[in-house]
DRENDO-1510 file (C-alpha; in Angstrom, 1 decimal, always signed):
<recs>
REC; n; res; u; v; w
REC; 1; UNK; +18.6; -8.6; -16.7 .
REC; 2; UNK; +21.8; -10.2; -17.3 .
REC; 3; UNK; +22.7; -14.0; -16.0 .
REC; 4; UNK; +25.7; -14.5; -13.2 .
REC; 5; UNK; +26.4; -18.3; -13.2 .
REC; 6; UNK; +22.7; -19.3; -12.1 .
REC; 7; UNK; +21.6; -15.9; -10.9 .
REC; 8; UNK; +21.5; -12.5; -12.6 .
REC; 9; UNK; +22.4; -9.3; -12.2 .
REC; 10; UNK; +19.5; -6.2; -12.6 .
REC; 11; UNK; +20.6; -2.7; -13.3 .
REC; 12; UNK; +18.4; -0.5; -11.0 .
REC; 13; UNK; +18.0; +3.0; -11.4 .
REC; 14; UNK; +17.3; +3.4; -7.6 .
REC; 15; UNK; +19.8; +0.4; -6.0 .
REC; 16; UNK; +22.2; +0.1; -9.0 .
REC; 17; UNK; +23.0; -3.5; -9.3 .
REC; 18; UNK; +20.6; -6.0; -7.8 .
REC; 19; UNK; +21.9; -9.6; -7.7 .
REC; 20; UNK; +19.2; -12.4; -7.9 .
REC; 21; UNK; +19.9; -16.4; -6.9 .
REC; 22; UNK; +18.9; -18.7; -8.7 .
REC; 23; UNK; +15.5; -19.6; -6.8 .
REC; 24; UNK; +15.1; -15.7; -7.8 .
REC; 25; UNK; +15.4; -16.4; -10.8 .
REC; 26; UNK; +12.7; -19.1; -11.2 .
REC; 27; UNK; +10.1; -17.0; -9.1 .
REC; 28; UNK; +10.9; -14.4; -11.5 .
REC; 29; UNK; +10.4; -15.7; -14.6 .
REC; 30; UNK; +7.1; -17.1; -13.5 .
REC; 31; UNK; +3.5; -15.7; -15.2 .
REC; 32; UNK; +2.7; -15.2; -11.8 .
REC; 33; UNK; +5.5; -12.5; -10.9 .
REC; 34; UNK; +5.8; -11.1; -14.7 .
REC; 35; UNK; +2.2; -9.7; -14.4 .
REC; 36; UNK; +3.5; -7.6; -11.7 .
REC; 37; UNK; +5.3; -6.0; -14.7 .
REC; 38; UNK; +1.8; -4.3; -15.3 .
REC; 39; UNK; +0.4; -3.4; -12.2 .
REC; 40; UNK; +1.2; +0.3; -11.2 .
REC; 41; UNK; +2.9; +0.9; -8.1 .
REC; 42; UNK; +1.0; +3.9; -7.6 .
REC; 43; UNK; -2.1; +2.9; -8.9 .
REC; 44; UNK; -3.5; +6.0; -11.2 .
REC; 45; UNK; -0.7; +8.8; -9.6 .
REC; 46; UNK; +0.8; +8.8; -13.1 .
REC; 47; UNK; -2.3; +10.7; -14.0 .
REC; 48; UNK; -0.7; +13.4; -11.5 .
REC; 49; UNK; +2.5; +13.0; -11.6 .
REC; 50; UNK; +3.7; +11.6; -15.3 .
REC; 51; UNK; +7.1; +9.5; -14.0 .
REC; 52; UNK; +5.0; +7.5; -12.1 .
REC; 53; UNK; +4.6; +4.7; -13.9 .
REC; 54; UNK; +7.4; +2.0; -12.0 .
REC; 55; UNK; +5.9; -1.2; -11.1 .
REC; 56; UNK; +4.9; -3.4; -8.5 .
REC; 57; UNK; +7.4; -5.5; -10.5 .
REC; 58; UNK; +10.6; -2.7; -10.0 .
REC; 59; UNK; +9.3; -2.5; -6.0 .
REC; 60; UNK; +9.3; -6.2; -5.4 .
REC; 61; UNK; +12.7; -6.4; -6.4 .
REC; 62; UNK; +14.1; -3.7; -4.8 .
REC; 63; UNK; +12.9; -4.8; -1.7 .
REC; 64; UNK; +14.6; -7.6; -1.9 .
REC; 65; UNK; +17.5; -6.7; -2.7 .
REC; 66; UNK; +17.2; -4.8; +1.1 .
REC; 67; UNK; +16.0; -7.8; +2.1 .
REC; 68; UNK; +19.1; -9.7; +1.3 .
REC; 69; UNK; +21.3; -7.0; +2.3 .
REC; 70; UNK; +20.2; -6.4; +6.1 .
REC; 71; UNK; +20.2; -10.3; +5.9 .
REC; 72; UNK; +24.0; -10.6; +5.1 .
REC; 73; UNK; +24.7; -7.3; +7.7 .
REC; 74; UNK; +22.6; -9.2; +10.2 .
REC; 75; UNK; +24.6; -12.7; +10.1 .
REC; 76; UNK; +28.0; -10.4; +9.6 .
REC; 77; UNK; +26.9; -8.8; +13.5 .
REC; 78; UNK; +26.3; -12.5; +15.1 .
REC; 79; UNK; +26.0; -12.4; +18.6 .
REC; 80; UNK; +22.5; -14.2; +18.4 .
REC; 81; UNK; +21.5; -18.0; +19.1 .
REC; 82; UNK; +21.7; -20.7; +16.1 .
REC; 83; UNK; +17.9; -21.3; +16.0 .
REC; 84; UNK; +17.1; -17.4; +15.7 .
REC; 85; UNK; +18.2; -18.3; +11.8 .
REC; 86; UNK; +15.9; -20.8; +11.8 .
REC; 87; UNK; +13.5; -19.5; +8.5 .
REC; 88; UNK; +16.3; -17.4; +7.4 .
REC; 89; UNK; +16.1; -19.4; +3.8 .
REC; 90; UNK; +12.6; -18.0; +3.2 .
REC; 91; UNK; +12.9; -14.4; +4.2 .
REC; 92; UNK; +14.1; -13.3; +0.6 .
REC; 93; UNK; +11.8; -15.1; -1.5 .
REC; 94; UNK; +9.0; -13.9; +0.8 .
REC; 95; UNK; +10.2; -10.0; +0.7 .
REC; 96; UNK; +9.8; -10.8; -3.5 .
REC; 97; UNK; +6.9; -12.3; -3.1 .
REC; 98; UNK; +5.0; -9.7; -0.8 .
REC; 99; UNK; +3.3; -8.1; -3.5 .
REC; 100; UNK; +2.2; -10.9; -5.3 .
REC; 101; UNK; -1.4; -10.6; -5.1 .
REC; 102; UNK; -1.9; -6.8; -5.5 .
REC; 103; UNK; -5.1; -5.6; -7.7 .
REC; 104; UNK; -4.5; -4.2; -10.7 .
REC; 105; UNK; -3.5; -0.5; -9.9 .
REC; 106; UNK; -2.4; -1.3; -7.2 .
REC; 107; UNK; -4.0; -0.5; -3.3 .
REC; 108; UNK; -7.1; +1.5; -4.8 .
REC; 109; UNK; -9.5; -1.5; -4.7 .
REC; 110; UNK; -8.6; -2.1; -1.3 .
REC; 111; UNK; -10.6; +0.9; -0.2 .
REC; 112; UNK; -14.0; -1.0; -1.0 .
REC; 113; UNK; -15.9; -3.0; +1.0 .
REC; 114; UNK; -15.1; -6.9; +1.6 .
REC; 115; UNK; -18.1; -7.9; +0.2 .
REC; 116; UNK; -16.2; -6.6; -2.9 .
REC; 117; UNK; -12.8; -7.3; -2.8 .
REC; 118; UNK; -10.2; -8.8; -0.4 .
REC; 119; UNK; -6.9; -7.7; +0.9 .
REC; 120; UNK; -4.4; -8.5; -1.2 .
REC; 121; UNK; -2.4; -10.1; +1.1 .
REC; 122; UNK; -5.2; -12.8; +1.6 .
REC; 123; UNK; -5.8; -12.7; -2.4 .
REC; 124; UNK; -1.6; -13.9; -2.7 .
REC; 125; UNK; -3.4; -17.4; -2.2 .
REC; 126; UNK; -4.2; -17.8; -5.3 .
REC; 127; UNK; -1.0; -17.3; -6.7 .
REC; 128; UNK; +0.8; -19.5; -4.3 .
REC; 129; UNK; -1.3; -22.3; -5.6 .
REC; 130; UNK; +0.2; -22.0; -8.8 .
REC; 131; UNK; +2.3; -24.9; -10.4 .
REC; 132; UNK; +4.5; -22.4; -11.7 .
REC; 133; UNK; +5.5; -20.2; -8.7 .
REC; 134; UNK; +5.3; -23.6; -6.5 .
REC; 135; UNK; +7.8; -25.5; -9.0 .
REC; 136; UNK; +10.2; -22.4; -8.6 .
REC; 137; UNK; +9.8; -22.7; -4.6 .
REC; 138; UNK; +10.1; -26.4; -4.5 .
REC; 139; UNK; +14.0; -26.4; -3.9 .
REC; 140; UNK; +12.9; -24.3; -0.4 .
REC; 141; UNK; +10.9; -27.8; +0.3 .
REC; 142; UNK; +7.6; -28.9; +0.2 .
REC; 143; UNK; +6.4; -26.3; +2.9 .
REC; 144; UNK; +8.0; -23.6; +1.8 .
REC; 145; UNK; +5.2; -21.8; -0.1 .
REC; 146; UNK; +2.8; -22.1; +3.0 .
REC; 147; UNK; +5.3; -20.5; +5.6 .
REC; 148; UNK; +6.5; -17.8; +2.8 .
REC; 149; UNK; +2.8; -16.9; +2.6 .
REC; 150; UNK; +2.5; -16.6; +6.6 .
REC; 151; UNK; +5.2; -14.5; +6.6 .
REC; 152; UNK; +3.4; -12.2; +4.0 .
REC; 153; UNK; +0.6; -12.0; +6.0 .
REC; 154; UNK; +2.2; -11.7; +9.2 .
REC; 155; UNK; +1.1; -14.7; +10.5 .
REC; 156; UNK; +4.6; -16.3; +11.3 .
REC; 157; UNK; +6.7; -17.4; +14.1 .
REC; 158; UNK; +10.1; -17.1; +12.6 .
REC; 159; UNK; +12.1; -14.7; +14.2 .
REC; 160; UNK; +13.3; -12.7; +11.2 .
REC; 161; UNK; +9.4; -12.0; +10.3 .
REC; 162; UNK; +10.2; -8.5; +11.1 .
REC; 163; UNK; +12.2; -7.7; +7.8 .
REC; 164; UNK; +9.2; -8.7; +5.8 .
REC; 165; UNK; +5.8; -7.6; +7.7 .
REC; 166; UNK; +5.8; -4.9; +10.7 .
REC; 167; UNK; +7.4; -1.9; +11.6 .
REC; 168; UNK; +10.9; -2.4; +10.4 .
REC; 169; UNK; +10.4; -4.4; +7.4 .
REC; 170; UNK; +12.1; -3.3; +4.3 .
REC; 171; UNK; +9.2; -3.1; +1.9 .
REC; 172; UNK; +8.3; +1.1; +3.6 .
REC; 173; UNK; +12.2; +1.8; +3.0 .
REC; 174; UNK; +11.9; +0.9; -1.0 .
REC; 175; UNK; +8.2; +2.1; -1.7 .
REC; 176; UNK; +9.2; +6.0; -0.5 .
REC; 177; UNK; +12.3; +6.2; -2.3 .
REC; 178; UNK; +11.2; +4.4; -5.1 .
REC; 179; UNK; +8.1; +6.9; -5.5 .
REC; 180; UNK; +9.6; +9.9; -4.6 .
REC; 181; UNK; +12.5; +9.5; -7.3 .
REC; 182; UNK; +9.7; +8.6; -9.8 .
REC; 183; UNK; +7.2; +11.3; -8.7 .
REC; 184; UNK; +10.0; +13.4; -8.9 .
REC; 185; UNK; +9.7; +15.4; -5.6 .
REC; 186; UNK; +11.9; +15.6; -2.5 .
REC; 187; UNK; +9.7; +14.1; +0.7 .
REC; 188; UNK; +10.6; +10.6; +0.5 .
REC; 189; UNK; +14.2; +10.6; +1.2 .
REC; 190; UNK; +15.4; +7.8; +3.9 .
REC; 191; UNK; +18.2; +7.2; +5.5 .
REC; 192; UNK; +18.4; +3.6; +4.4 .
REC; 193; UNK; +21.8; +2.7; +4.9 .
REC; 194; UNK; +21.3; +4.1; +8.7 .
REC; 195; UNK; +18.4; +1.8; +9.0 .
REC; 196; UNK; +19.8; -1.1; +7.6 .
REC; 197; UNK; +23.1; -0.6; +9.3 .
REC; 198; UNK; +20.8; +0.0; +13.0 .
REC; 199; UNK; +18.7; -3.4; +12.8 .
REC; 200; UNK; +19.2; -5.9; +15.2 .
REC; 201; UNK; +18.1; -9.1; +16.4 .
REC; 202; UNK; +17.4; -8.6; +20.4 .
REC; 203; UNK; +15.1; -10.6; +22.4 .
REC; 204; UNK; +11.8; -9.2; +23.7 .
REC; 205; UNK; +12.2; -8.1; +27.5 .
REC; 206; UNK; +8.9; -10.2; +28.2 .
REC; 207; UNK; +8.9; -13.2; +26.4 .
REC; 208; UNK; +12.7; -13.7; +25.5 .
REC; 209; UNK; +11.6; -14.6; +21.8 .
REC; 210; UNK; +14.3; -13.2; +19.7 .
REC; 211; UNK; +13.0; -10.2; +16.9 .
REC; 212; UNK; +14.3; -7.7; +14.4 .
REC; 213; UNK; +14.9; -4.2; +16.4 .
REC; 214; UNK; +16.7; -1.1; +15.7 .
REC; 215; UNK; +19.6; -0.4; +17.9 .
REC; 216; UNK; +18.8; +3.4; +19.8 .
REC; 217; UNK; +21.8; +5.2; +17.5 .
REC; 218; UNK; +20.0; +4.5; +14.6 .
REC; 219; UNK; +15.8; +5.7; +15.9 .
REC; 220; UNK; +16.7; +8.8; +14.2 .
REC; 221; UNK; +16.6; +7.4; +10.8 .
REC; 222; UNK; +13.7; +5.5; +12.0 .
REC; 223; UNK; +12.0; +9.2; +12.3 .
REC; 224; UNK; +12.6; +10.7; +9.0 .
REC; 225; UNK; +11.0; +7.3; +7.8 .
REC; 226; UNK; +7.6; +8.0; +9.6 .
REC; 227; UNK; +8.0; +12.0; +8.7 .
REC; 228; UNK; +9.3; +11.0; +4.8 .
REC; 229; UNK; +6.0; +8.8; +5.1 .
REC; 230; UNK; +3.5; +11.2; +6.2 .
REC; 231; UNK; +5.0; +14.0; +3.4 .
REC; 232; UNK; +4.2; +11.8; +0.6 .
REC; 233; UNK; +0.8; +10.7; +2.0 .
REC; 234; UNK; +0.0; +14.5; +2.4 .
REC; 235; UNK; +1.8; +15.3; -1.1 .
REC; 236; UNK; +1.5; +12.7; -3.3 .
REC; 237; UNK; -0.9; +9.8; -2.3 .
REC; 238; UNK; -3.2; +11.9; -0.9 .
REC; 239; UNK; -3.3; +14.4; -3.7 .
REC; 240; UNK; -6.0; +15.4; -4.7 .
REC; 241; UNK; -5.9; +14.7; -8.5 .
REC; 242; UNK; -4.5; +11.1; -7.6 .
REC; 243; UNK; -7.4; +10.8; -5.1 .
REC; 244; UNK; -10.2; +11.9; -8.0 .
REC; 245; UNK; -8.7; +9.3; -10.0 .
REC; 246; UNK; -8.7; +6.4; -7.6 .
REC; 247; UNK; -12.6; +7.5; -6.5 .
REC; 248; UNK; -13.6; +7.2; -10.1 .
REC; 249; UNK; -12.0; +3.7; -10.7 .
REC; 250; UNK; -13.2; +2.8; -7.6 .
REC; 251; UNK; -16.9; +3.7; -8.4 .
REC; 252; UNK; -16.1; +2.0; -11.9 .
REC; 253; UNK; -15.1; -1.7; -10.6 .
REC; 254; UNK; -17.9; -1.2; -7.7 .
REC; 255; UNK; -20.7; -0.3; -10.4 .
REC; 256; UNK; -19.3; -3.1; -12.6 .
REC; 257; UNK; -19.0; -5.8; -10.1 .
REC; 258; UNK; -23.1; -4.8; -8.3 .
REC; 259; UNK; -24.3; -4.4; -12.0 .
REC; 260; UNK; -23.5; -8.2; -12.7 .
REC; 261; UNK; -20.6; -8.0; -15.5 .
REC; 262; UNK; -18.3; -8.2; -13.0 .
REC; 263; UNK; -17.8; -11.3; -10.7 .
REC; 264; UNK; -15.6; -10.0; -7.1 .
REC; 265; UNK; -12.9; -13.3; -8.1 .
REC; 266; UNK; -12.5; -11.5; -11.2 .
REC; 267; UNK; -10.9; -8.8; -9.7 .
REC; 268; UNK; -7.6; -11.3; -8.9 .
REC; 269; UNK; -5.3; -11.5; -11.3 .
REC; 270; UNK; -5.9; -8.8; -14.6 .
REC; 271; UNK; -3.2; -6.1; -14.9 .
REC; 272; UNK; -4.1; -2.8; -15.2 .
REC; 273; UNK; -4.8; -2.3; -18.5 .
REC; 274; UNK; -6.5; -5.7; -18.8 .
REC; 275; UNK; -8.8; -5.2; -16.1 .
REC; 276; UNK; -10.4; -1.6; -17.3 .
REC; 277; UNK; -10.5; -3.3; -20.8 .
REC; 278; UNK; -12.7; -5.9; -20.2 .
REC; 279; UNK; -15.4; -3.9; -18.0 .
REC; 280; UNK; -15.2; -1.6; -21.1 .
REC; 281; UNK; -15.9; -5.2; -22.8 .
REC; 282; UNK; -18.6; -6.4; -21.3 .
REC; 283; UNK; -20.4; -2.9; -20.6 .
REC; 284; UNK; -20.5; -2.4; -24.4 .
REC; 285; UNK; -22.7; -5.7; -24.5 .
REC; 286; UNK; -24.7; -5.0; -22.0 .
REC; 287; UNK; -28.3; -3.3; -22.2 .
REC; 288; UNK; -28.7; -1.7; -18.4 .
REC; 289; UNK; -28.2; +1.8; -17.6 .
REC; 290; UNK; -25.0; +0.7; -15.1 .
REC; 291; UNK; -23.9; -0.5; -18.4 .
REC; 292; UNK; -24.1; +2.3; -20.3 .
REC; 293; UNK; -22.7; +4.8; -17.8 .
REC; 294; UNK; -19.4; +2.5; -17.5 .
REC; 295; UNK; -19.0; +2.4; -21.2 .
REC; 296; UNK; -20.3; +6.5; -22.7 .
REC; 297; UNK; -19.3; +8.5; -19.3 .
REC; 298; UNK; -17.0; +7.2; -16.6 .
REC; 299; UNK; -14.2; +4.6; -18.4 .
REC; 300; UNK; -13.8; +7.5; -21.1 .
REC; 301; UNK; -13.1; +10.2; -18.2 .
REC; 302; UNK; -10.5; +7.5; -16.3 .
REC; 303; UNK; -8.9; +7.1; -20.1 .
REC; 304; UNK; -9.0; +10.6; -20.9 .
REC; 305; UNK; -7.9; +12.3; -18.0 .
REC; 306; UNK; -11.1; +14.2; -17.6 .
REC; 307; UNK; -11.0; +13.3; -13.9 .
REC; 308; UNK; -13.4; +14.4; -11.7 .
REC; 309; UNK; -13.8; +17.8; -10.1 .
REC; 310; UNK; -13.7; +19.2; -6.8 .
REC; 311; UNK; -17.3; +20.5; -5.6 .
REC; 312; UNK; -16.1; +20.8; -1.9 .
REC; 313; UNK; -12.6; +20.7; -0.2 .
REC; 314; UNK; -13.0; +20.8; +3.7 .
REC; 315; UNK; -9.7; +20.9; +6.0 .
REC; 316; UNK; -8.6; +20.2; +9.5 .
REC; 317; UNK; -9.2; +23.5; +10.0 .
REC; 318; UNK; -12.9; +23.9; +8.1 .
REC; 319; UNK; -13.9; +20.8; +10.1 .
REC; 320; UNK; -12.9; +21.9; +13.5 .
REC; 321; UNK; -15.5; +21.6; +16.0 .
REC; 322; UNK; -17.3; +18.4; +13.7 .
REC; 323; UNK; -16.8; +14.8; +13.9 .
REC; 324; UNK; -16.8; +13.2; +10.6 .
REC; 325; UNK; -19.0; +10.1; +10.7 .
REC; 326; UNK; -17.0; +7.0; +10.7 .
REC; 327; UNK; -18.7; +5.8; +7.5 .
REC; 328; UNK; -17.6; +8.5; +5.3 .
REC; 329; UNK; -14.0; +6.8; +5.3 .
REC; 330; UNK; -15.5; +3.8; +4.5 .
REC; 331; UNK; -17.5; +2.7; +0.3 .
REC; 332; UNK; -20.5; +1.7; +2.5 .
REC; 333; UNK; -24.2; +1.5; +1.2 .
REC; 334; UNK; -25.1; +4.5; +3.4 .
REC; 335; UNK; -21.9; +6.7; +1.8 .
REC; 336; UNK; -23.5; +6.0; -1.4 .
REC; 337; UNK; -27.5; +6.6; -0.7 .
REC; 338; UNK; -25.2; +10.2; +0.2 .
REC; 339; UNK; -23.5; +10.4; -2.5 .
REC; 340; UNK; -26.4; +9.5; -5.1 .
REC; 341; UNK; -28.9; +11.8; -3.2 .
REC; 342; UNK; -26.0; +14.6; -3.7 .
REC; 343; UNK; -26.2; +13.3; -7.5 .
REC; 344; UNK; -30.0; +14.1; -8.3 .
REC; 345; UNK; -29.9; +17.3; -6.3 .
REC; 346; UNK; -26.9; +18.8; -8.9 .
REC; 347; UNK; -28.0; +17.0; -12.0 .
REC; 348; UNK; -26.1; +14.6; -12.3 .
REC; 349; UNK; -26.9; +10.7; -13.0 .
REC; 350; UNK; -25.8; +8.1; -9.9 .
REC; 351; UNK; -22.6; +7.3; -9.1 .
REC; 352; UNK; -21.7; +10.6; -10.5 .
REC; 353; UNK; -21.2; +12.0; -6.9 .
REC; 354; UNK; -17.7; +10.6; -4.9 .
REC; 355; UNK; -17.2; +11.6; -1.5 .
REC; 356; UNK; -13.7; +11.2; -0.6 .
REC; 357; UNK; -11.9; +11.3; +3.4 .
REC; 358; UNK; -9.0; +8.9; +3.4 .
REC; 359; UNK; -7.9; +7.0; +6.0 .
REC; 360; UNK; -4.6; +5.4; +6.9 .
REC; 361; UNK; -4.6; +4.9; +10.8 .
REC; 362; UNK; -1.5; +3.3; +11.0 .
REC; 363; UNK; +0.4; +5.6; +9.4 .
REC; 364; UNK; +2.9; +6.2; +12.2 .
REC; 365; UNK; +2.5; +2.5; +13.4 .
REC; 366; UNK; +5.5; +1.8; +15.8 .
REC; 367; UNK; +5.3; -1.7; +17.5 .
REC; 368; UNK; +9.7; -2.5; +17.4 .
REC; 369; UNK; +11.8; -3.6; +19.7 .
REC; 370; UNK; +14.9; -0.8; +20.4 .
REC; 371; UNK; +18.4; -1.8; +21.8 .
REC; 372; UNK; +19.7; +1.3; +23.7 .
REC; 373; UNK; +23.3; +1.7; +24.1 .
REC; 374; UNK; +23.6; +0.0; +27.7 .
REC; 375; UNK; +22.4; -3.1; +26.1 .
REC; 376; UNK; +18.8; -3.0; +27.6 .
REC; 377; UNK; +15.7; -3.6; +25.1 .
REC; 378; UNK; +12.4; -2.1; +25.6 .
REC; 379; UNK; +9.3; -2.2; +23.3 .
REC; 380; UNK; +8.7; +1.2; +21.2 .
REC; 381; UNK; +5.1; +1.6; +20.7 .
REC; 382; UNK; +2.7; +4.0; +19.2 .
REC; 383; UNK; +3.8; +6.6; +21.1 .
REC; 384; UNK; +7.4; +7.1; +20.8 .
REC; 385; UNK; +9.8; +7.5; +23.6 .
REC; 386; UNK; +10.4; +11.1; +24.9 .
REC; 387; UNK; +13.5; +12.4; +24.1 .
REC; 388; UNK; +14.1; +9.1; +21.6 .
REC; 389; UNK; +11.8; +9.4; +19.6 .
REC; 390; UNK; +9.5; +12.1; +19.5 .
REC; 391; UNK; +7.6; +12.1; +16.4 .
REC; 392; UNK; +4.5; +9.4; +16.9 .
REC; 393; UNK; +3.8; +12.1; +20.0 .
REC; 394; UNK; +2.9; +14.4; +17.7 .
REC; 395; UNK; +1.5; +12.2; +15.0 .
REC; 396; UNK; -2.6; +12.6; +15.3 .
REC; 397; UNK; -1.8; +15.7; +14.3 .
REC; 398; UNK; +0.3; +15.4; +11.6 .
REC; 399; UNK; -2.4; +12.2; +10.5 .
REC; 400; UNK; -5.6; +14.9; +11.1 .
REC; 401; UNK; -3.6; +17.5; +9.1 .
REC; 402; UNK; -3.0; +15.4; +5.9 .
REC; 403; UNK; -6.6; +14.0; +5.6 .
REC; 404; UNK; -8.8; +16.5; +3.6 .
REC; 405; UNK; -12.6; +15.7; +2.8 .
REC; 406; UNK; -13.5; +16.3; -0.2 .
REC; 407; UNK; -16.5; +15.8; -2.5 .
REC; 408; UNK; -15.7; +15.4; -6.1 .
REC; 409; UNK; -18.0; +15.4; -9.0 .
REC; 410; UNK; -18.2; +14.3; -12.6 .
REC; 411; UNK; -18.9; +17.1; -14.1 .
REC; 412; UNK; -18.1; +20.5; -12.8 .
REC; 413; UNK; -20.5; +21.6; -9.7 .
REC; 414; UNK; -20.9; +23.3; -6.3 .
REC; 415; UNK; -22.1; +22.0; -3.1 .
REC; 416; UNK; -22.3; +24.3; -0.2 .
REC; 417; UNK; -20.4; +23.4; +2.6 .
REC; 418; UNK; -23.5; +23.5; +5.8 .
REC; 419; UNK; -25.8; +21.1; +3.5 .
REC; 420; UNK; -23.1; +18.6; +3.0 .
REC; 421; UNK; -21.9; +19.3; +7.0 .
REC; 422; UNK; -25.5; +18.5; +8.4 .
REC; 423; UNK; -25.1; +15.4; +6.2 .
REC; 424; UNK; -22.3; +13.5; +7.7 .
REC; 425; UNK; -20.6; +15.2; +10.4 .
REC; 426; UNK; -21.9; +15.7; +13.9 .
REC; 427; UNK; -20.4; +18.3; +17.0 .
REC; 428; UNK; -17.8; +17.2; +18.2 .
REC; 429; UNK; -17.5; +15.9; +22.0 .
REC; 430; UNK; -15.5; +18.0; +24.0 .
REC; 431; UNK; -14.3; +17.9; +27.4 .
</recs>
């Protein structure tokens, strides 16, 4: 980073030049946002695909540089009420600041169950208690790390809330073109100067409140958002050697933090590396069989790419006709009494069995206001417009098509597919 007066300017291989304030600046040079230096964007994908190792830290500022952009486009346009800028001060900082209180590698943990872990959006509270981060906020006033907090969570009133948390917000524009350049494949490409140039700020039809919309000549790029979206969920988060990798850490932290030599806080605040090194510490002191598995069998594998193996790959198509119990999405105690009765019956010690069926419901979430051409606004919800757009019309398919169920295992076995079937699906109800 170089300075500019008080700010500084960031060479970006993605956005080029990205110009932080001087409030940027501060949050930035905090402990708080340098350990997002060491937290993976995309968690253990690197495993997969080698360029992907860019950081929670690279994403948070491109997004808001984007932030600051559709900002400066939006004031530019006008045309709105003075107190629809009311907040407007805070929307940057919070669009840096919305990955503040990620896990280390990332959204993997967030697959466990609460009694584990929490979101990390609720976790960010830690941080924002922070001298540090709150000394760098401090020339926002004293409120300001509160209401930047709401607006991470999606919890605020101020009209330009949209930019940072919901449909339109600039944080899904960064994150696929960020991964697809560093995964080095061609499904995340997004029209982002379309989108940015389409936002609006219209009022909603039923309450009058003003909002961030898209205007109707830009809904196309909004499409090959929620298409570029669902490609790299199918392709690269949903792979499934990035998937055997994230079940294996997952059972690692889960084993670690049941077993005692974990505590759940722990689990906010280590980087990557920091966190897998001390379960690796305090496994090697400890006498239990948990213990012993974490430290001989299962952190080796994660370090040493001996990821586990598919037993079982079941389709859209191979599951036709079956429900998939809702559990099975889900690291509940009955997935596991599954998973460790799977264990025994292919020799294999517990926890050495991962069922795997991810979920992502909201993958084609659409809840934005669109400004069509004759100046009227209606609400664009789940399920698209006809002949606008089309694309969320189609999307349980595309969503049912990307999940695959699949049943890895540490060590190289078979399952058949009607034992495991019996086990957690049932028919499906027709008619």
């Amino acid at each position: 980073m170089s300075p500019t007066g008080h700010g500084k300017l960031v060479r970006d291989p993605l956005w080029n030049t990205i110009r932080l304030d001087a409030t940027a600046v501060r949050i930035v040079d905090t402990a708080e946002f340098q350990r997002l230096r060491y937290i993976r964007q995309l968690g253990l994908a690197h495993l997969v695909y080698p360029g992907a190792t860019h950081t929670r830290f690279d994403h948070a500022l491109g997004v808001y540089h984007l932030t600051s952009t559709a900002l400066r486009q939006l004031r530019e346009r006008g045309g709105v009420p003075p107190d629809v800028w009311e907040g407007e001060e805070l929307i940057p900082y919070a669009a840096l600041l919305h990955d503040i209180g990620h896990y280390a590698f990332s959204h993997a943990l967030e697959e466990l169950e609460s009694e584990v872990r929490e979101d990390h959006e609720h976790a960010s509270r830690r941080f924002f208690a922070s001298p540090a981060l709150r000394d760098a906020l401090a020339p926002l006033g004293l409120t300001a790390p509160d209401r930047i907090l709401e607006l991470i969570r999606g919890d605020s009133g101020i009209a330009l809330r949209g930019l940072v948390s919901g449909s339109l917000d600039l944080d899904k524009m960064e994150y696929l073109r960020r991964d697809a350049r560093f995964c080095g494949v061609p499904y995340g490409e997004v029209d982002v100067d379309r989108l940015l140039q389409g936002l609006v700020l219209v009022p909603d039809p039923e309450t009058g409140a003003y909002e961030v919309g898209v205007h109707e000549k830009a809904v196309a790029a909004l499409e090959s958002l929620l298409f570029a979206k669902y490609q790299m969920f199918r392709n690269v988060y949903w792979h499934h050697g990035v998937r055997a990798a994230t079940a294996l850490y997952k059972r690692i932290v889960e084993d670690a933090v049941n077993a005692g030599l974990l505590d759940a806080a722990e689990l906010i605040g280590p980087t990557d590396e920091e966190l897998l090194y001390e379960i690796g510490r305090r496994a090697l002191d400890d006498d239990s069989d948990v213990a012993e598995r974490l430290a001989t069998r299962w952190l080796p594998a994660l370090r040493h790419r001996r990821l586990p193996k598919r037993a079982i790959e079941l389709t859209a198509a191979d599951l036709r006709g079956r429900t998939v119990e809702d559990w099975v999405a889900s690291d509940s105690p009955w997935k596991r009494v599954v998973e460790d009765e799977l264990s025994a019956e292919v020799g294999l010690e517990p926890g050495e069995v991962m069922i795997d069926f991810p979920a992502k419901r909201a993958m084609f979430q659409l809840h934005a206001l669109v400004e069509r051409r004759d100046g009227s606004v209606f609400r664009l919800g789940a399920e698209g417009m006809p002949g606008l757009v089309d694309l969320p019309r189609v999307a349980r398919e595309l969503y049912t098509t990307a999940r695959v169920l699949r049943v890895f295992t540490l060590e190289r076995r078979t399952i058949e597919p009607d034992a495991l079937m019996e086990r957690i699906t049932r028919p499906a109800v027709t008619g």
